[in-house]
TIKOL-914693 format. One record per residue (C-alpha): y, z, x; residue number from 0. Coordinates in nm, 4 decimals. Layout:
! TIKOL-914693
> Y, Z, X, NUM
...
END
This chain:
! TIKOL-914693
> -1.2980, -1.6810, -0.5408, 0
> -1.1746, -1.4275, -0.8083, 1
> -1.1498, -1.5351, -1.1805, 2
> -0.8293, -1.6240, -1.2677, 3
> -0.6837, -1.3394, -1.4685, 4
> -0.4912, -1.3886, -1.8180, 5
> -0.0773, -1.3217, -1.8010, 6
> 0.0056, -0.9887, -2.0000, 7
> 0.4084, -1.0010, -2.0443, 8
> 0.5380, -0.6904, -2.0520, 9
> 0.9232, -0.5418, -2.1929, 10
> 1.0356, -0.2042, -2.0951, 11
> 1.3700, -0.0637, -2.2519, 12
> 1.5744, 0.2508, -2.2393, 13
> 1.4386, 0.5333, -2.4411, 14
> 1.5849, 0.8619, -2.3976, 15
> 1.5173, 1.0861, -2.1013, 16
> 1.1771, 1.1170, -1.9263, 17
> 1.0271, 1.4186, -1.9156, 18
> 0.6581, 1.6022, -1.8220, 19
> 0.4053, 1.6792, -1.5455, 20
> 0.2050, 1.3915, -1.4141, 21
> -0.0205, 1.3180, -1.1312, 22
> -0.0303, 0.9461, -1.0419, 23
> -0.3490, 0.7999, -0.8539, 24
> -0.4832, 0.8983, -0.5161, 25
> -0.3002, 0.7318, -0.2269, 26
> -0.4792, 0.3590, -0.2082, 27
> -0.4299, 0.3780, 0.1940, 28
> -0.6381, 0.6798, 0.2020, 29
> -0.8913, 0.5498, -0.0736, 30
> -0.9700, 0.2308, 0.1486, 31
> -1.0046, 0.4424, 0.4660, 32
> -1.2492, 0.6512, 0.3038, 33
> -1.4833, 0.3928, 0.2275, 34
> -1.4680, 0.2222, 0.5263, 35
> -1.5315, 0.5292, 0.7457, 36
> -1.8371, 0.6240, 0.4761, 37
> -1.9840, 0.3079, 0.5773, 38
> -1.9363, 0.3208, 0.9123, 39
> -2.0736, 0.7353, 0.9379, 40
> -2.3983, 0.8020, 0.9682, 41
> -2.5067, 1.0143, 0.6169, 42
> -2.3270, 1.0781, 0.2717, 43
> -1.9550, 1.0951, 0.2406, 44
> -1.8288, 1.2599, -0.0764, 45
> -1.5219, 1.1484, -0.1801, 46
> -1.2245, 1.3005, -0.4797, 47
> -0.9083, 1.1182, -0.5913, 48
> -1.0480, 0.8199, -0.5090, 49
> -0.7698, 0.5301, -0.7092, 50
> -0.9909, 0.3120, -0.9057, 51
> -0.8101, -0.0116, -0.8691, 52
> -0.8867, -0.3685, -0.8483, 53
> -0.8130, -0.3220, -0.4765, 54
> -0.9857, -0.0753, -0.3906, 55
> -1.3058, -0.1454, -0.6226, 56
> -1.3309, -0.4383, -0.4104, 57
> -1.3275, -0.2550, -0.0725, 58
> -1.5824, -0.0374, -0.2168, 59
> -1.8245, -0.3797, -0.3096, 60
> -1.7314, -0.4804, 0.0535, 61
> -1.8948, -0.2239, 0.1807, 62
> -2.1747, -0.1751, -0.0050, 63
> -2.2217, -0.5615, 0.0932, 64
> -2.2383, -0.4756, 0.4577, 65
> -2.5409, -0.2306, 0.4138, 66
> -2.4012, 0.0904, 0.2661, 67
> -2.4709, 0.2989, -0.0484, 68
> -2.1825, 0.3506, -0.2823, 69
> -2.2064, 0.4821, -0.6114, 70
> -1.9997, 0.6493, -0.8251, 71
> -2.0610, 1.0542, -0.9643, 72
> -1.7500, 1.0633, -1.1937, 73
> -1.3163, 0.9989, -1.2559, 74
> -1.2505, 0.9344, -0.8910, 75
> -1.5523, 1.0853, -0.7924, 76
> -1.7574, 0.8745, -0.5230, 77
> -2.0471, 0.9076, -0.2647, 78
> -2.0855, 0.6628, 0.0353, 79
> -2.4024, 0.6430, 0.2209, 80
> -2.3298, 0.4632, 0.5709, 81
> -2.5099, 0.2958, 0.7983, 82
> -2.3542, 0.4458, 1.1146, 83
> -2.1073, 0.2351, 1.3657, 84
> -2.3593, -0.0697, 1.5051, 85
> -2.5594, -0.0177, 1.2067, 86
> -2.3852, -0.3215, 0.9499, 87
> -2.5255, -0.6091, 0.8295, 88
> -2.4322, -0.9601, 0.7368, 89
> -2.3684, -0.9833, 0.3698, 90
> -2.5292, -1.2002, 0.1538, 91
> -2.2243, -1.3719, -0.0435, 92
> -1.8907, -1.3647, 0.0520, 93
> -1.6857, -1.0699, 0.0425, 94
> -1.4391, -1.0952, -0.2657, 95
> -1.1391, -0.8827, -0.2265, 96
> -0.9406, -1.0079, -0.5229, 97
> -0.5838, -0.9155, -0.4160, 98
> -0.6194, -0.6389, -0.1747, 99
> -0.4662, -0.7581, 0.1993, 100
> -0.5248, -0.4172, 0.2843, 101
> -0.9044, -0.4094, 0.1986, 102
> -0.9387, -0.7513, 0.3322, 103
> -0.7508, -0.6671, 0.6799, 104
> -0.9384, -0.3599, 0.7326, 105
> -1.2277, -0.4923, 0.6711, 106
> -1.1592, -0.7748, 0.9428, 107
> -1.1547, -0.5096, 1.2149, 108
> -1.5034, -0.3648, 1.0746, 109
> -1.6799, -0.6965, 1.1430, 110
> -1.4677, -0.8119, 1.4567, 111
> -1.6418, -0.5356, 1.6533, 112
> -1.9906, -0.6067, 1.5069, 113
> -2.2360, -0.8870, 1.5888, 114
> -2.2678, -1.0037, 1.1989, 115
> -2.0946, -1.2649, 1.0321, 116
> -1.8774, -1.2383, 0.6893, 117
> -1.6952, -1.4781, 0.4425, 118
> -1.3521, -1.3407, 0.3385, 119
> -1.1727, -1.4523, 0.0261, 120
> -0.9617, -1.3261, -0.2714, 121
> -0.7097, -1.4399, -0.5757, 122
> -0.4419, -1.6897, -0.5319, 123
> -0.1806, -1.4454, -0.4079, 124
> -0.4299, -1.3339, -0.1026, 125
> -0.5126, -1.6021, -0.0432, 126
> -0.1250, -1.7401, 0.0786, 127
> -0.1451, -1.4340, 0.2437, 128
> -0.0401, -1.4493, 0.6693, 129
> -0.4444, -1.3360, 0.8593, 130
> -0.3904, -1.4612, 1.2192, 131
> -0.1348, -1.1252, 1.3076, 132
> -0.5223, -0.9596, 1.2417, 133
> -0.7145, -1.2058, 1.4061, 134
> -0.5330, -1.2880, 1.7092, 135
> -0.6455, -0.9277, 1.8399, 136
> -0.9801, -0.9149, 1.7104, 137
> -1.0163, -1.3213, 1.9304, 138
> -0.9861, -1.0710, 2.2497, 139
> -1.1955, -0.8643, 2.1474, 140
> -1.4874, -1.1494, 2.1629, 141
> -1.4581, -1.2862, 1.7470, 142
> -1.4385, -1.6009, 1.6228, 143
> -1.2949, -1.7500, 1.3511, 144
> -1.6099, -1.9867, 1.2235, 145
> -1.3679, -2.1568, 0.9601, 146
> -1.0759, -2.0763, 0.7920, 147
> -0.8344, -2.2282, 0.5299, 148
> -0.5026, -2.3716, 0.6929, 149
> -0.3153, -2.1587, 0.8690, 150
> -0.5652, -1.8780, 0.9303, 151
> -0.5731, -1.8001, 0.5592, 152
> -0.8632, -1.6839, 0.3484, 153
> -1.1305, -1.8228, 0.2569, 154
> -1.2189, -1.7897, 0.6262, 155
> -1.5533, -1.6913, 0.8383, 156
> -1.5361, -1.4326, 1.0914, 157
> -1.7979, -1.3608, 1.3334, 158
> -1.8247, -1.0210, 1.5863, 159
> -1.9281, -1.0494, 1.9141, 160
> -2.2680, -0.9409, 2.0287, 161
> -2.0992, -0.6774, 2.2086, 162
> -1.7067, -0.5816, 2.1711, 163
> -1.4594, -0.5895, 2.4628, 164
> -1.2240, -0.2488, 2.4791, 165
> -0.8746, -0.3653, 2.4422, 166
> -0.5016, -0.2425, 2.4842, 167
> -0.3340, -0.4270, 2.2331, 168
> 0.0630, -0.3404, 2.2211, 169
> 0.1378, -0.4803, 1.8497, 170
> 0.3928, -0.7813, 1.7832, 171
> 0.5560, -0.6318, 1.4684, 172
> 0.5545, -0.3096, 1.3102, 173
> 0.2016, -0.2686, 1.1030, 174
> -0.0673, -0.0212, 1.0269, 175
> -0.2690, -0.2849, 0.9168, 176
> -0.3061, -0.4779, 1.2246, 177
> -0.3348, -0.1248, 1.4473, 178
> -0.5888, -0.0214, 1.2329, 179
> -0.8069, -0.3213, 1.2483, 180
> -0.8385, -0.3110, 1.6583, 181
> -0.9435, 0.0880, 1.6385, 182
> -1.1782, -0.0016, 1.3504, 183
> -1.2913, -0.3100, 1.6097, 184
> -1.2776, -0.0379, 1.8654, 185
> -1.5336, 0.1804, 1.7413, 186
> -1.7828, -0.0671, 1.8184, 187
> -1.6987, -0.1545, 2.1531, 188
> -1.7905, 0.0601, 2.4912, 189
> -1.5208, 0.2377, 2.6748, 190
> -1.1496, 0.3041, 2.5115, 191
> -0.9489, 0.0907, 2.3043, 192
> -0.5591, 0.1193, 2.3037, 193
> -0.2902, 0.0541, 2.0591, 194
> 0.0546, 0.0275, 2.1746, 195
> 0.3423, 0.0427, 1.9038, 196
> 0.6976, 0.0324, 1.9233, 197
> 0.7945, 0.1718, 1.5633, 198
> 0.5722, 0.4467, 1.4588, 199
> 0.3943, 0.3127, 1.1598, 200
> 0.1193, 0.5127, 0.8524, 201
> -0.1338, 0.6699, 1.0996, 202
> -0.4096, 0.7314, 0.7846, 203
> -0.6331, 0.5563, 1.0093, 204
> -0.6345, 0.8356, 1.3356, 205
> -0.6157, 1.1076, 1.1211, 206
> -0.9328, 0.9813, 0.8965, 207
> -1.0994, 0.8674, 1.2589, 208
> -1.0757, 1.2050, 1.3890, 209
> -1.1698, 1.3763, 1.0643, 210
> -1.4796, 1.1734, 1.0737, 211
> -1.5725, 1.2797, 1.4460, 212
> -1.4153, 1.0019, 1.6350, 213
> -1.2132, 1.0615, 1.9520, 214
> -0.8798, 0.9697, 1.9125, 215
> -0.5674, 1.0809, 2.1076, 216
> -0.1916, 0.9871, 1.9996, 217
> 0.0912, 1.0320, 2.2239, 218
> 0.4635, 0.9321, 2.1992, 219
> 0.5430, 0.5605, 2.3317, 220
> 0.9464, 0.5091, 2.4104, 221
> 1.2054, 0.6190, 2.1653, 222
> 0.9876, 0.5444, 1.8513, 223
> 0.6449, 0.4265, 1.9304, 224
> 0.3075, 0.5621, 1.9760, 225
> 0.0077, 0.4838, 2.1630, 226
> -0.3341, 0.5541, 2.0429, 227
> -0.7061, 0.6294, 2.1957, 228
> -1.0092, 0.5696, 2.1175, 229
> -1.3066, 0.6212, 2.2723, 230
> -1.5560, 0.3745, 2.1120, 231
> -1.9504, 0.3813, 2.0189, 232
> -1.8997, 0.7160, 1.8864, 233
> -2.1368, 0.8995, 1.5998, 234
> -1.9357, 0.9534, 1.3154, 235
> -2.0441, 1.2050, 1.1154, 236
> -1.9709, 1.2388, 0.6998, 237
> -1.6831, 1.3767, 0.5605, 238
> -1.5357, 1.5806, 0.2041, 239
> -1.2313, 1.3555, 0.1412, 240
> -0.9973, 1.4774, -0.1042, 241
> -0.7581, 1.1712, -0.1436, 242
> -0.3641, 1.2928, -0.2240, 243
> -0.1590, 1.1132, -0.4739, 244
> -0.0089, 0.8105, -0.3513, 245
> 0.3894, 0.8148, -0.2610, 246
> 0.4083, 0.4265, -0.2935, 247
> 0.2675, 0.4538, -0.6788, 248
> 0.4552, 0.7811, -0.7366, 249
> 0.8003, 0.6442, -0.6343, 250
> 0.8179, 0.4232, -0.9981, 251
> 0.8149, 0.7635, -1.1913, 252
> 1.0239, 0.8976, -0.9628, 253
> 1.3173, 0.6466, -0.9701, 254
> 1.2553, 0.6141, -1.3264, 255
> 1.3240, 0.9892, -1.3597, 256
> 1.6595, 0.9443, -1.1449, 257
> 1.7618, 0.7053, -1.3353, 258
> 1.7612, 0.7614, -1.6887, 259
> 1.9624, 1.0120, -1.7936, 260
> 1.8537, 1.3616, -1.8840, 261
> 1.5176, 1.3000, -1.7485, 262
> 1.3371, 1.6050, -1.5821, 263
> 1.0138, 1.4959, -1.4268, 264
> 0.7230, 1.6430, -1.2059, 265
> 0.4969, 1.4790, -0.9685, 266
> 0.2353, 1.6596, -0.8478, 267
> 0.0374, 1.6283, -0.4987, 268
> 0.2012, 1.3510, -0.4102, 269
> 0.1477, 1.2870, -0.0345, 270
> 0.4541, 1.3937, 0.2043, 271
> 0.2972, 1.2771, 0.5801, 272
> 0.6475, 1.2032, 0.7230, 273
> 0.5238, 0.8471, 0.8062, 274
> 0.5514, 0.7565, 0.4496, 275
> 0.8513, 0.9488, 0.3470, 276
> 1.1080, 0.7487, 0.3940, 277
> 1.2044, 0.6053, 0.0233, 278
> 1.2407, 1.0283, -0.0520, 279
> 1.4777, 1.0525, 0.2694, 280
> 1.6663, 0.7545, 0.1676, 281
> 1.6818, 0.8630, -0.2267, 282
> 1.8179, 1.1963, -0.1390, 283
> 2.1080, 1.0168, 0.0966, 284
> 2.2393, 0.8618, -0.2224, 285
> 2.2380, 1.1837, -0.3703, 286
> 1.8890, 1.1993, -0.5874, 287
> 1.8018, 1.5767, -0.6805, 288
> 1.4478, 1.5876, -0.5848, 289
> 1.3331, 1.8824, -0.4832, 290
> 1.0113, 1.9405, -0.2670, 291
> 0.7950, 2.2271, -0.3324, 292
> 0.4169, 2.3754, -0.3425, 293
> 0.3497, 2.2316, -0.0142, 294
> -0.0049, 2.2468, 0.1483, 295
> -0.2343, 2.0498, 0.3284, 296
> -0.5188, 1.8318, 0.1176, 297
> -0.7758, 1.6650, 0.3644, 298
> -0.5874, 1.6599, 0.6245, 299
> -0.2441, 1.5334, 0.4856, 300
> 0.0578, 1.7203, 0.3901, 301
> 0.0911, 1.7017, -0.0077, 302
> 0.4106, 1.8352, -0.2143, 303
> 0.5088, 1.8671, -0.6100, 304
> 0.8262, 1.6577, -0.6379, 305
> 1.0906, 1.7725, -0.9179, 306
> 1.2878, 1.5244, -1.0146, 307
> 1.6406, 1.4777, -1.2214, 308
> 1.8626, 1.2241, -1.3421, 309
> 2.1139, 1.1930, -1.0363, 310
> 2.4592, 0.9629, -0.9928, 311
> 2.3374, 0.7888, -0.6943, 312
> 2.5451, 0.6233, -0.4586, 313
> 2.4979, 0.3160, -0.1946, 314
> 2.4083, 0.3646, 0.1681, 315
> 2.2560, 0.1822, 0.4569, 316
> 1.9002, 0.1845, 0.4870, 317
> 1.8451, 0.1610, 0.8731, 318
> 1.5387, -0.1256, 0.9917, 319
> 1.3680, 0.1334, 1.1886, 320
> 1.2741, 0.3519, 0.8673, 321
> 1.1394, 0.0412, 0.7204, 322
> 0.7594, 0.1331, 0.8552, 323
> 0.7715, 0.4599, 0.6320, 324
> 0.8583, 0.2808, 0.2983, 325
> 0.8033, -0.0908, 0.3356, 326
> 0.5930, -0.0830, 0.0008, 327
> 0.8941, 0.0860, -0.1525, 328
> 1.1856, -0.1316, -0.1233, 329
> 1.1662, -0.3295, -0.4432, 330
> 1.1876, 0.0103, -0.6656, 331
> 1.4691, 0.1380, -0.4246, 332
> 1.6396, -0.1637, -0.5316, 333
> 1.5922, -0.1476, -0.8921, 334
> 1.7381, 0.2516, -0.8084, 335
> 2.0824, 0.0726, -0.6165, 336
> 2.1300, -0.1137, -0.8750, 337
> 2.2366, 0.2034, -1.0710, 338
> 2.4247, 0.3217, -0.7729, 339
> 2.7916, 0.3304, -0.7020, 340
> 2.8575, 0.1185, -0.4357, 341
> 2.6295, -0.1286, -0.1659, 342
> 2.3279, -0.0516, -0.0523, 343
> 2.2287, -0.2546, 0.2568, 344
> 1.8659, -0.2192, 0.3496, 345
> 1.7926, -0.3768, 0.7087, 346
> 1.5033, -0.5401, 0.8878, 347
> 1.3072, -0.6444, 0.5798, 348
> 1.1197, -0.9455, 0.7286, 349
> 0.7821, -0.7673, 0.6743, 350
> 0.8428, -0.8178, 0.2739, 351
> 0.8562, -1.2262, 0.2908, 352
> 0.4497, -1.1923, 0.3797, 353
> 0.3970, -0.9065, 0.1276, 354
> 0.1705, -0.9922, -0.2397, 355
> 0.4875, -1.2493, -0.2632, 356
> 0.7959, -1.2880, -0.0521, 357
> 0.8973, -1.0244, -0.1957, 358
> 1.2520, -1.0083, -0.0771, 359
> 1.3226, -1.3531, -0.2850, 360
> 1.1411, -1.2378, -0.5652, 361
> 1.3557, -0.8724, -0.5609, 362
> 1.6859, -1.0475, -0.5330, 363
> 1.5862, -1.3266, -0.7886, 364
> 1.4686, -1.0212, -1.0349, 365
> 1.8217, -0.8631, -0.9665, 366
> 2.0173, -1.1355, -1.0307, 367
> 1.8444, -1.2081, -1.3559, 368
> 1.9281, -0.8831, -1.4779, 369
> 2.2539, -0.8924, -1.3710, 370
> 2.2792, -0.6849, -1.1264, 371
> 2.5102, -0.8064, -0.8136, 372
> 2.2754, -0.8943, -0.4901, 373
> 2.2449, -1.0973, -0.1384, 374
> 2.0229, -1.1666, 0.1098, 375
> 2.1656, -1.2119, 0.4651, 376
> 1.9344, -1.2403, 0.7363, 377
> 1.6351, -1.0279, 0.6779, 378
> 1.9198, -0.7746, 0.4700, 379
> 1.8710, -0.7475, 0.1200, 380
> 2.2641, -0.6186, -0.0025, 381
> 2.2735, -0.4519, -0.3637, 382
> 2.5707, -0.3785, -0.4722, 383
> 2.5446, -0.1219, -0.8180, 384
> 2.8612, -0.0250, -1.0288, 385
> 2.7706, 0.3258, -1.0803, 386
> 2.6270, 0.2081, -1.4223, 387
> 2.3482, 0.0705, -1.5648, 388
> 2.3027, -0.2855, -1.5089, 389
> 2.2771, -0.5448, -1.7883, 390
> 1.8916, -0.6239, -1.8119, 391
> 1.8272, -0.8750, -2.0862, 392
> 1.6238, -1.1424, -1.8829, 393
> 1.2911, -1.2243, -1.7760, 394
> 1.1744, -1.1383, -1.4582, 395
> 0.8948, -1.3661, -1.2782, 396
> 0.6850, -1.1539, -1.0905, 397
> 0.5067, -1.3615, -0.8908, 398
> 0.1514, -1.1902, -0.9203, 399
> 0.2976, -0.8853, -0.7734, 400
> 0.2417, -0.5258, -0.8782, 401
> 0.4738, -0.3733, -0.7252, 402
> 0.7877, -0.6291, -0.8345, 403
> 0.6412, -0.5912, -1.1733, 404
> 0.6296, -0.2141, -1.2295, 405
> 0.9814, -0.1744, -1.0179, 406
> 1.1621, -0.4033, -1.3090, 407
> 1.0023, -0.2401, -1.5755, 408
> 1.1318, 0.1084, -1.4302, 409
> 1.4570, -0.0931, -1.4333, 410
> 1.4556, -0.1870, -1.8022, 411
> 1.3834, 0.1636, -1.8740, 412
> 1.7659, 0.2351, -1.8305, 413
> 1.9526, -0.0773, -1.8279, 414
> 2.1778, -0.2187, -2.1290, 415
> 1.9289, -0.4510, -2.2681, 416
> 1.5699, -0.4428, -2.2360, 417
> 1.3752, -0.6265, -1.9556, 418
> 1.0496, -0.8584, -1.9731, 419
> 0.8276, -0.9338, -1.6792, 420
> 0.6104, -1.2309, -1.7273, 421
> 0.2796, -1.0345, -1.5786, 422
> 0.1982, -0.7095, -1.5996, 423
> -0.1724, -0.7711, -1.5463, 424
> -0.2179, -0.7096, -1.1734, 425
> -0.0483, -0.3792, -1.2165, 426
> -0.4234, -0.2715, -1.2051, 427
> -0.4494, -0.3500, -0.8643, 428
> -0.3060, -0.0317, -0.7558, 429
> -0.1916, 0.1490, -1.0964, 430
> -0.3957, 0.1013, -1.3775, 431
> -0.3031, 0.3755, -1.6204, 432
> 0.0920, 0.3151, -1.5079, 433
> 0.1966, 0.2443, -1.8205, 434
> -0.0052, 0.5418, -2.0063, 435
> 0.1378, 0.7489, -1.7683, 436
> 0.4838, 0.6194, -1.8176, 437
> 0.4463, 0.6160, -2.1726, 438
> 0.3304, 1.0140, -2.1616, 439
> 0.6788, 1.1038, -2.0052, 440
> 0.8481, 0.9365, -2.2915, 441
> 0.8826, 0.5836, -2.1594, 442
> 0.9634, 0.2594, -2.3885, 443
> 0.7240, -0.0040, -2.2211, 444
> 0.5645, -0.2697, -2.4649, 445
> 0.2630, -0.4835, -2.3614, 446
> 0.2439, -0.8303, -2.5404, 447
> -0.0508, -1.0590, -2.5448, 448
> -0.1965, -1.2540, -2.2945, 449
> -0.0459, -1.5784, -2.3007, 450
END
């Protein structure tokens, strides 16, 4: 299991207005993909952007672990040598992925389809972290869980089959994760597997398969779903990935930006595939002035420089079904309605109680502690802002999660008082140089030490 790492409280505090050009980190969905597919192509993969995080540092030992190559040339710059799809090995040790569910999910699918056997574990946080949503699928395809900790939680032992069984596999709740693990299952197994969803949710994963010579179909499913083909025991063959900068890590600049007043702030390449756009929809509905331009295409994903000003935002209701397009970006939306005027109901947000944390307690705990009005009915979380900045002040327990700790940080950088989060360590996971980067645009964010 990971070493335990050492608290870092953190205090942000209004400042002025932010201003400056940044690029944040390349999109971790994308970075974790790109490994993966490395290992499982047959050759050298070359790879740009790549985010350097905890997370996905630990996908990358993963896979090197299972037989491939992986070294790194330079900032962001990486080459995988794979093995080819039936070509993995068992690993030695067990895999440690620290705190990445993403890495560790993905990873799940890789060895379901493959006749090897692999330990799983991570930090405290992944390991309270929900497995059997990935595992119940991979158990048809022919796994088996050797051992596991209660409740299908890590540290656990999977084994692949000797040979994969094809599945159609209509998913239970809305998640890339779990779709992605059967295709990555999939590849391994003869004839076509199928994924059925209901809500459309990130499709990184068909985009990267095909880019990477897999064949993979997507066609529409009902009023909102998709279903996806794939034709398994394919050849993939190496591939340039440039990886875009990641919406879900640009989104605390840009609130920050709204929210402070005067600021004038651009993000460049951030990633604008319209499966993860739907904090920028819902920003602009309450008014934000963001403004979209510069738009290409970067391996295979639409990318965009965002402008962003100060705006007076108001509330509105955040429908469930957009929740697959932003579901990492809810608790810096609601650090954003909390300057609003008026409620902002966002609906559906079940899939946050099995996030780092439950992160829909820990959002409306963080609210209420700085003062800001908040409820949780149902799987609704209700802000309700005064058109003003909120009071700040407290401490904020973040519950080993990056994400609540950089969204109350953006908080404190325009509320009345100052705000402290009691852990800004595992902000590394996904963002280490957030608060440089902050801090460049003319952000007040003090790290204290380790406790």
């Amino acid at each position: 299991m990971s070493s335990a790492v050492v608290p870092q409280p953190a205090v942000s505090r209004a400042n002025g207005p932010l201003r400056g050009r940044v690029r944040v980190p390349g999109d971790k969905s994308i970075s974790h993909r790109s490994l993966l597919l490395g290992l499982l192509a047959v050759g050298e993969t070359r790879i740009e952007g790549l985010l350097e995080g905890d997370d996905v540092l630990a996908t990358g030992r993963a896979c090197a672990a299972l037989g491939a190559t992986v070294e790194r040339l330079g900032e962001g710059r990486w080459s995988v040598r794979g093995v080819g799809v039936g070509g993995l090995k068992s690993p030695d040790a067990p895999l440690d992925f620290g705190n990445a569910g993403t890495g560790s999910r993905l990873m799940m699918g890789v060895v379901g389809g493959h006749p090897i056997q692999a330990t799983f574990d991570g930090d405290a946080s992944l390991r309270l972290r929900p497995m059997r949503r990935i595992l119940d699928p991979l158990a048809l395809m022919g796994a088996t869980v050797v051992s596991a900790a209660e409740g299908g939680r890590l540290p656990l032992t999977l084994k692949g089959p000797e040979t994969a069984l094809p599945l159609t596999y209509e998913t239970p709740v809305p998640s890339a994760q779990v779709k992605s693990a059967v295709l990555l299952a999939g590849l391994n197994a003869p004839g076509e597997t199928v994924v059925i969803e209901r809500e459309a949710t990130r499709d990184h994963t068909e985009r990267m398969l095909k880019a990477f010579g897999a064949e993979v179909t997507v066609e529409p499913h009902g009023e909102h779903g998709r279903l996806v083909r794939l034709v398994g025991q394919p050849e993939l063959t190496p591939a340039h990935v440039v990886v875009p900068a990641d919406p879900s890590s640009a989104a605390f600049p840009l609130v920050a930006a709204l929210i402070a007043p005067g600021s004038h702030v651009t993000l460049e390449g951030v990633m604008t595939n319209p499966l993860r756009t739907g904090l920028i929809a819902t920003l602009i509905e309450m008014g934000a002035d963001i403004e979209l331009t510069n738009l290409r295409d970067e391996g295979g994903e639409e990318v965009a420089d965002l402008v962003v000003r100060a705006s007076a935002l108001k509330g509105v209701d955040v429908p469930a079904a957009r929740a697959p397009t932003m579901i990492d970006e809810y608790p810096v939306l609601a650090a954003a309605a909390a300057f609003a005027q008026g409620e902002t109901r966002m609906r559906g947000l079940h899939e946050l109680t099995v996030k780092e944390s439950d992160r829909l307690a820990a959002v409306h705990a963080g609210l209420v502690a700085c003062g800001v009005e908040a409820r949780i009915e149902g799987e609704d979380l209700i802000v309700v802002g005064r058109g003003r900045a909120p009071g700040g002040g407290e401490a904020v327990k973040t519950h080993l999660d990056h994400r609540i700790a950089m969204s109350f940080l953006v908080l404190g950088l325009a509320a009345d008082a100052p705000v402290a989060i009691d852990d800004a360590a595992m902000i590394a996971t996904s963002f280490p140089a957030f608060v440089d980067l902050m801090r460049g645009l003319g952000a007040d964010i003090s790290l204290e030490a380790g406790a």
